[in-house]
N, C-alpha and C positions, 0 to 999 in steps of 0.2 A: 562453080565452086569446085574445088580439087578433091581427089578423093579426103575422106576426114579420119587417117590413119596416120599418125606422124609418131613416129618413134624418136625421143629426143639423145636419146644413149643408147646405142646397144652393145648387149653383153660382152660383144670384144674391147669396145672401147672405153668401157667401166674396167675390166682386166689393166686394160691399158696403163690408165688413170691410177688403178688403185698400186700397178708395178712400178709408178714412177716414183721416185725420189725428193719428194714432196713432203710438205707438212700438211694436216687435215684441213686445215683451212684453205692454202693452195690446193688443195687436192677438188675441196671445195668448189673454190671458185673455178678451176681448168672443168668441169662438169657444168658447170653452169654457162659459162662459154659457149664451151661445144654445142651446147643444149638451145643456148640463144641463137647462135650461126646458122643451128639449121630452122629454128623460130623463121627468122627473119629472111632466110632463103623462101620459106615457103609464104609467109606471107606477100614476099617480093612477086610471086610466080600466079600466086592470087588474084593480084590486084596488075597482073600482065605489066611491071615495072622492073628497073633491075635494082638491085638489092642497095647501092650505092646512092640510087636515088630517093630510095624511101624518106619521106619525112615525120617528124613528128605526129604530127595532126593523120597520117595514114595508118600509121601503126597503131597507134591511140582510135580512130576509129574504126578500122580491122579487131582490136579488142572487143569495143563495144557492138560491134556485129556478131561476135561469135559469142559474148554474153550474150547478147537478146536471144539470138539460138538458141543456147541452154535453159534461159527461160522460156522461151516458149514452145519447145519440140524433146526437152530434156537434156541431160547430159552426153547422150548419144549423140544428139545433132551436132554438139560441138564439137571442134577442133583440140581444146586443149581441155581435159578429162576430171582437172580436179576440184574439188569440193569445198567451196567457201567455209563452210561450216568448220572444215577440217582442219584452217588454213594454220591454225595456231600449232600445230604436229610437225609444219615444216622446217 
């Protein structure tokens, strides 16, 4: 397993984002992006694949491996940090 530290935005690049010339919703989605590329960079690097080859059913169980994580070793063990409960905030 890779180290479990993944930072999806950092502060430069939310600057970035929030200096573009965008509407909120584009602003939006260009964060979400970003945010996915390096998602699935790391997942790619994971699962020792390149990132073009990922398929469905990998990434989809790359998820449900890092939920089972969460449930059984907590939220620290996993990879992606947020909180089902919370999910309705986003």
């Amino acid at each position: 397993m890779l180290e479990q530290s993944l930072q999806f935005l950092t502060p430069e690049e939310s600057v970035a984002v929030d200096g573009a010339l965008l509407t909120m919703p584009e602003k939006f989605l260009t964060r979400l992006t970003l945010s996915t590329a390096k998602l699935l960079n790391y997942i790619a690097k994971d699962l020792s694949t390149p990132v073009e080859s990922l398929t469905t059913e990998q990434i989809i169980q790359w998820f449900e491996a890092d939920a089972k994580r969460k449930q059984q070793d907590g939220v620290d063990a996993s990879v992606l940090k947020w909180d089902a409960r919370n999910i309705d905030d986003l």
